[in-house]
N, C-alpha and C positions, 0 to 999 in steps of 0.2 A: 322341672329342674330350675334350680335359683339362677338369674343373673345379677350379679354386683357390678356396679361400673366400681372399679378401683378408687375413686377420689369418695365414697359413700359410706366407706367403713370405717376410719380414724380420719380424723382433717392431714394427717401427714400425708396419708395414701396418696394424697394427691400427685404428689412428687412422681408416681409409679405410671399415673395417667397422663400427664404430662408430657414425660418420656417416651412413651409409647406413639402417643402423635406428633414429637417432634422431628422424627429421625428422617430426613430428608434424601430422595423426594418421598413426599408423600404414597401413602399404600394406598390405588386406585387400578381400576381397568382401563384408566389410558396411559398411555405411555408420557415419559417427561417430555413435553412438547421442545425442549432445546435439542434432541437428537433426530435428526431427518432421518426418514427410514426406520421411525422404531416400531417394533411390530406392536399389531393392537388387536384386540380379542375380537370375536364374530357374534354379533349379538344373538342372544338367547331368545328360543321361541317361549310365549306368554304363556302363562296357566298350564303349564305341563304337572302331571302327573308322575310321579315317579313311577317307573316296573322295576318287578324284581329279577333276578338273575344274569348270568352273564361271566366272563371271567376277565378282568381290566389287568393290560400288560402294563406294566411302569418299568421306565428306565433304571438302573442303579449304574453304580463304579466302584467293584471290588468288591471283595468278599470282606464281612464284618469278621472284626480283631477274635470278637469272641458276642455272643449273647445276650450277655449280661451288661443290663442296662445300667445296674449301679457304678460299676466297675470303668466303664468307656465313656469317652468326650465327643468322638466324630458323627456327624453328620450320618455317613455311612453305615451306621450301627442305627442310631437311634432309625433312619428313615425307611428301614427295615425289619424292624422288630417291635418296635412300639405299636402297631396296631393289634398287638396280642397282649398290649395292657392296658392299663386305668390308672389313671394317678387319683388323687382327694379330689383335686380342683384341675380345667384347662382355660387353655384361652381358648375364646368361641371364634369356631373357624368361620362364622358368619359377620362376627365385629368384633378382631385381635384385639384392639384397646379395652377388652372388657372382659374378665375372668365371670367363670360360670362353674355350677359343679359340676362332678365327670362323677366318683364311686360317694362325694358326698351329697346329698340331696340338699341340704341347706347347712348352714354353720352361723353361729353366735359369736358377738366378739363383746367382751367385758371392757366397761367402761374405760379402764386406765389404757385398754388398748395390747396390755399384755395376756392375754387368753382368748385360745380360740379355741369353739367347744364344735366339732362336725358330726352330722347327723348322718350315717349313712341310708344309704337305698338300700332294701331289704331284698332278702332272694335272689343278693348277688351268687353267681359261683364260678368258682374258674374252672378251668377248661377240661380239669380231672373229676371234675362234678363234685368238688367240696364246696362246702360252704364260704362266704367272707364272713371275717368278722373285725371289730376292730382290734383284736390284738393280731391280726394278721397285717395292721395298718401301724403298728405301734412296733412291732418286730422290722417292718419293712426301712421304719425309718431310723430304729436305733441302731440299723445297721448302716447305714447310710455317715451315722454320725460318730458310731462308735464302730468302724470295721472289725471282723474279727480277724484271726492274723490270717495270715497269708493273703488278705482281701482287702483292695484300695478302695477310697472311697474319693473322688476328685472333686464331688460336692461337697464334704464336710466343711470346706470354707463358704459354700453359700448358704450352710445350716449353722453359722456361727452364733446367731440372736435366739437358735432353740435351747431353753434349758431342760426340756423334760415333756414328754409325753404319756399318757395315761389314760387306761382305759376306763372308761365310764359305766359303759355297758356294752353286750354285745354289735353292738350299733352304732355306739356313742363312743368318741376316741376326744381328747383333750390335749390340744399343743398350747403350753407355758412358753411365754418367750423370755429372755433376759432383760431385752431393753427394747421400746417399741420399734419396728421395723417398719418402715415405706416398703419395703419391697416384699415383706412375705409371701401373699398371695399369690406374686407372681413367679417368685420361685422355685415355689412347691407345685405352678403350673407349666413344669416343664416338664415335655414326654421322660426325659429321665428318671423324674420321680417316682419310680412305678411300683405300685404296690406289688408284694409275691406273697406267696403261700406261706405260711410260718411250716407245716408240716412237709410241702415239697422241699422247703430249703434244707431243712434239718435233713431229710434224707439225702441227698443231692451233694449238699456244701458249699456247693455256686452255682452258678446260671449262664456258665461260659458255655455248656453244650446244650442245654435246654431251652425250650420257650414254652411256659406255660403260666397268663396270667388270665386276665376277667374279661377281656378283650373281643372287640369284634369278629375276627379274626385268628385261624388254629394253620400253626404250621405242620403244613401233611409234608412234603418233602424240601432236604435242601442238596442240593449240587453244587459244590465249590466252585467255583470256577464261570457256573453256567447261572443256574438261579434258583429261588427262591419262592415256592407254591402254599398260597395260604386258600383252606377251607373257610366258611361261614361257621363262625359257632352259635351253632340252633340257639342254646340256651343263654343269650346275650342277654343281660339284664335290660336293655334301651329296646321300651316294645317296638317292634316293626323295623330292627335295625339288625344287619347292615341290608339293603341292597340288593349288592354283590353273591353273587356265588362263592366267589371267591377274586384272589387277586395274585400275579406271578411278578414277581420282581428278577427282570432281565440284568444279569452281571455282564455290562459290556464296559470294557475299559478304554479301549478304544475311542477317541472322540469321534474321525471320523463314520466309523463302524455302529456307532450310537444316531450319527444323525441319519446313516440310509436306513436302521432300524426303523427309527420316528417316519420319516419320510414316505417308506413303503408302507404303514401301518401294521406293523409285526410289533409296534410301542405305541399304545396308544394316549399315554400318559408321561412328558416327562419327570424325571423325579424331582427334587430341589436341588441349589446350590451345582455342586457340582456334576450331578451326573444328567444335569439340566444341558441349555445350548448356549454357543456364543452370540456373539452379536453378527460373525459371519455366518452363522448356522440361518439365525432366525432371519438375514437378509434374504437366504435363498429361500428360505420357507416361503417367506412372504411375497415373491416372487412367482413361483412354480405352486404353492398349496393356497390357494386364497381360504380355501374353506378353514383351513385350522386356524386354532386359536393362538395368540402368542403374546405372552405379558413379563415387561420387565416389572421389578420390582426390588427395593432395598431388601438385600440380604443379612445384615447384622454382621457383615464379617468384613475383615481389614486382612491385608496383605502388611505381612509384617517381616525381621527377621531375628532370631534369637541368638548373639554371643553366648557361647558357655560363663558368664559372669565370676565362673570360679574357675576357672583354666586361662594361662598366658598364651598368649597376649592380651587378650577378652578383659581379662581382669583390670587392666590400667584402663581408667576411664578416659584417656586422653584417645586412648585405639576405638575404643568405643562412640565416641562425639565424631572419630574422624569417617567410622563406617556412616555414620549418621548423615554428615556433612555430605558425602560421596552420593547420595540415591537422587536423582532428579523424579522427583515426584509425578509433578504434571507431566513429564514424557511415558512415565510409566501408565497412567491412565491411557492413554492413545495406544502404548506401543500394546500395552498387555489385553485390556479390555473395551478396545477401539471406542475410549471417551464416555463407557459405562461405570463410571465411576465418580469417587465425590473427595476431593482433598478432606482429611480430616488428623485430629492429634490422637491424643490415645482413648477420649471418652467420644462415645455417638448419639450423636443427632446435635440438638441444643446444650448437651454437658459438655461436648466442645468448647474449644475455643474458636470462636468467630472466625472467618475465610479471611476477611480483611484487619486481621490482628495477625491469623497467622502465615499470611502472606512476610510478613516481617521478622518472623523467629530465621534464625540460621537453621538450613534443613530443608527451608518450604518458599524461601525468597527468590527468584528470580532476577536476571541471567544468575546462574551456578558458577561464577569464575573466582567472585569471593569464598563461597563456600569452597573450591575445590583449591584452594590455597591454603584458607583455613586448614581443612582435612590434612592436606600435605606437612604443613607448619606443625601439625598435632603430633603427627606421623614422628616425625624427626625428633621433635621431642621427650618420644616417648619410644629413642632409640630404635628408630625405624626409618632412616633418611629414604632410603631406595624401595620401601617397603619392605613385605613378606610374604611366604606364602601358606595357604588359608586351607583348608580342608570343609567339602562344605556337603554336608548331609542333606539331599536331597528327595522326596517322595515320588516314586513312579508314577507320575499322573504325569499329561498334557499340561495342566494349568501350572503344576506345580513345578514342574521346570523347566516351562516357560519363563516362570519367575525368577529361579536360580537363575538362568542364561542373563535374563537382564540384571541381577545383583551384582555376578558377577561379573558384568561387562562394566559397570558402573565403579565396582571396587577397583576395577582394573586402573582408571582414570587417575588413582592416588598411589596405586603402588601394590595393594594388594592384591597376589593371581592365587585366586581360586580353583582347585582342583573338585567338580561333583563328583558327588559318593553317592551314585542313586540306587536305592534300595528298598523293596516293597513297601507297601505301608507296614504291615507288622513291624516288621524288621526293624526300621523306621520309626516306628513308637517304642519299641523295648528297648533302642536303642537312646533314645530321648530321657524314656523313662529311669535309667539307668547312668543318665549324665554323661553316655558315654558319646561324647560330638567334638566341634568344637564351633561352627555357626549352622544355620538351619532357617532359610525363608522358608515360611510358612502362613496359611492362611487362617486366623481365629475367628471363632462363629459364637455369637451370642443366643441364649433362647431369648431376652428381650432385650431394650436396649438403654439397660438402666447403669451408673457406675457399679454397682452391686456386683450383676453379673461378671464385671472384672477381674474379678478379687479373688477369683483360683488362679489366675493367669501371673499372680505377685502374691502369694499367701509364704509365710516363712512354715517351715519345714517342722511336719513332727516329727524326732528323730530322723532317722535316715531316709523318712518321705517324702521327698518335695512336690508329691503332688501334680498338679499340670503347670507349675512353675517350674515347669525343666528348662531355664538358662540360668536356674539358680540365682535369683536377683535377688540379694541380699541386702536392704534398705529398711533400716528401722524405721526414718520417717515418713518413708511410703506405708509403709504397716502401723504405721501411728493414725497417718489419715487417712485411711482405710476405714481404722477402727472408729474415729471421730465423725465422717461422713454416714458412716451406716446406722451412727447413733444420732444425727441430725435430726429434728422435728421439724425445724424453721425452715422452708423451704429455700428462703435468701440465705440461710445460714449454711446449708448444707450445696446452695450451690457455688458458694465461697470458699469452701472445704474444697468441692470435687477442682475449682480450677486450682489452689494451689498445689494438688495431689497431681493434677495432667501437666503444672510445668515443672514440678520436680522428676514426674517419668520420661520428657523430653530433657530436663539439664542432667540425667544420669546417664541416657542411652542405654538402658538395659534391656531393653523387647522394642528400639524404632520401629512406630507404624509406618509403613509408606502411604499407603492411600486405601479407604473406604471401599467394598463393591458394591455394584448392584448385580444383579441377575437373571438370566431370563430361561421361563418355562413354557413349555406348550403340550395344546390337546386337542384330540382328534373331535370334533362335532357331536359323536356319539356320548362324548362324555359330558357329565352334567354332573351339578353341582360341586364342584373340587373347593370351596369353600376360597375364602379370600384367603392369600400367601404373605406369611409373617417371617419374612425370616426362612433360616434353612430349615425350621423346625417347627413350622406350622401343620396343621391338619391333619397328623398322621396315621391317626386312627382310620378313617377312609372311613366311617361309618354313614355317612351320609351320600356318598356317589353313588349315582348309577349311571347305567347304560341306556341310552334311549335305542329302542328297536329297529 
């Protein structure tokens, strides 16, 4: 199977690899030496041999929206249903900074930088024992790009740079881009991208109740509520892969009901991101289990919160700048993620703005008494003296309103009293989806962490779509440099691009970041290789773990 380090294929790429190692702290097995007490993994016995068999329990949190990988954004969806696909290309779960192929076995890129020709592995087939082919590669993505109706597509803005794709040969598939891309490769290696059947879809229509792609991994039963049982599929194109017998993804919502799971070992794998543990979770762990493993890690996600941008009061920018003004940041990192976290503006890692620049922006400056004047002065101006009150859409999770609780404690400080609306996550997304809110903290999770990956998060609207820009942020020249940055070759040029694009989304207040997470996962002894954590959205295929006996 090919590895590409990302900086090897056009001189631009560089831009891609960069980013990937800058995003702070670093992705390692020890913990950020500034947090006392952070748990740290149990080193691995030498020259082990992999066995096969076994059935590995993993954590989750709630039942996915629907299936269908094209269609959904959460964590929650992909981290349960992507190991029953294959994208072209992933990141190697052995070294994130480095894309490798998954269903393509090598690919060619033409000179100018604009064409890229993939070869695939032969005698792939998915799980209904059809063949792959590449028009089954070439359907997967033009639908991605071009949804049919009734069918959203919330990457369509990360496939902006594809003009056209075309089948070569049964084998051979061919992506044209528009203009050269830094970030292609990494784009297209996100578990989202996942190829499907041309023939299952046609019969089917979508993939909201189904799962069936090229995948390690075949879903024998699901149970709403409770979980999710995948078999081994024999016929897995990656010889001697997976492992596993199989794998049971536990729906426990519950935080602390997740950690006596983990604890008694009835979980012997946490999941990512959220349905992972806290920082008090992994203190006890690390106290009473010495034997488990326990690793923080950057997760690619920010705590953020979304005004309806097109609903009053949201709409006057001066309301907007004042909620902004109103969030004490660094108390937020202590109160919410006991100090696992990273002050940051809207772009991650080094596309930031520097800590000691933005220590001095209003929003992020310390003591908060200026700002909370500020915010108040904005208030009144913008016909608000005594404030108002806020309606504030909230997600059924532990983390997430957690978050509300401290938003709105925060907003409370300037006048505006928040009433939470908390309501399942579905609910919760159709009702996002549909613009029907009018704020919503909430937590966004990158697959890498490039400005790129941004750019559903603020993409303007096709007709009545808007995509996973549901606060409706309406900013032509945020979409101007959007469009300029992703068309950057010069890597000075385009990181000149990315800061004035991160302070005109901080002087708008249209989606205020609060602050950066990290995140912490853990695993019982018996489990072996889980491959390095990238993010919420690393390793999911599971192809490689097993159980030692």
């Amino acid at each position: 199977m090919k590895t590409i380090k990302l900086l090897t294929i056009v001189s631009c790429l560089t831009l891609l690899a960069l980013s990937l190692m800058s995003c702070a702290p670093a992705i390692t097995d020890s913990p950020p030496k500034a947090k006392t007490g952070d748990p740290t993994p149990s080193s691995k016995p030498i020259a082990e041999q992999p066995t096969y068999g076994g059935i590995l329990s993993v954590s989750c949190v709630g039942d996915p929206i629907s299936f269908d990988l094209h269609q959904e954004t959460a964590s929650k969806v992909e981290n349960v249903v992507s190991l029953a696909y294959n994208g072209l290309t992933q990141f190697d779960p052995k070294s994130p900074e480095d894309v490798i192929g998954d269903l393509a076995k090598s690919w060619t890129v033409s000179q100018d930088g604009l064409t890229y020709t993939f070869q695939l592995n032969e005698n792939v087939k998915f799980q209904d024992g059809s063949p792959l082919s590449a028009q089954d590669v070439k359907v997967s993505y033009d639908r991605l790009i071009n949804p049919p109706k009734n069918v959203s597509s919330p990457r369509r803005v990360d496939l902006m740079s594809l003009d056209r794709i075309d089948v070569v040969d049964k084998n051979s598939v061919r992506f044209t881009l528009k203009y050269v891309s830094s970030t292609f490769l990494g784009i297209i290696s996100s578990g989202f991208m996942a190829i499907y059947s041309e023939s299952f879809l046609d019969k089917k229509g979508d993939m909201k109740k189904d799962v069936m792609g090229t995948g390690p991994y075949k879903l024998k039963a699901y149970y709403p509520g409770t979980s999710l049982e995948y078999v081994k599929f024999t016929d897995y194109f990656v010889r001697g892969r997976p492992y596993l017998d199989g794998m049971t993804f536990y729906n426990i919502q519950d935080a602390g009901t997740r950690l006596a799971a983990f604890r008694t070992g009835r979980v012997k794998l946490t999941g990512p991101g959220p349905s992972g543990l806290t920082a008090a979770d992994a203190d006890i762990i690390r106290k009473t289990l010495p034997q488990v493993s326990l690793l923080s890690y950057p997760s690619f996600s920010h705590s953020n919160f979304l005004p309806h941008n097109q609903r009053k009061p949201w709409d006057d920018i001066r309301v907007r700048r004042a909620a902004h003004l109103a969030i004490d940041r660094q108390r937020a990192i202590e109160v919410l993620d006991q100090g696992y976290g990273e002050l940051g503006s809207h772009m991650p890692g080094k596309w930031g703005i520097p800590k000691d620049e933005l220590l001095k922006i209003p929003g992020w400056r310390q003591p908060k008494d200026q700002d909370i004047a500020d915010a108040k002065r904005l208030l009144g101006e913008a016909g608000f003296p005594e404030g108002f009150a806020a309606k504030m859409l909230v997600n059924a999770d532990k983390q997430f309103e957690d978050l509300a609780v401290y938003v709105a404690d925060q907003f409370a400080k300037i006048g505006i009293k928040a009433q939470l609306d908390i309501r399942d996550f579905a609910v919760r997304t159709d009702l996002l989806r549909r613009g029907n809110f009018e704020i919503h903290p909430r937590i966004a999770s990158l697959s890498f962490p490039d400005p790129e990956n941004l750019a559903r998060y603020w993409a303007a609207p096709v007709g009545d779509d808007w995509g996973t820009n549901w606060q409706r942020a309406a900013d032509e020249k945020i979409w101007e440099l959007f469009g300029k940055q992703a068309r950057a070759i010069d890597p000075a040029e385009r990181a000149k691009i990315v800061r004035e694009l991160d302070l005109r989304m901080i002087d708008q207040a249209m989606m205020p970041v609060i602050y950066w997470r990290n995140a912490i996962m853990g695993w019982w002894p018996e489990v072996r290789d889980r491959g390095k954590v990238f993010g919420y959205f690393s390793f999911q295929k599971y192809q490689n773990i097993w159980l030692a006996k």
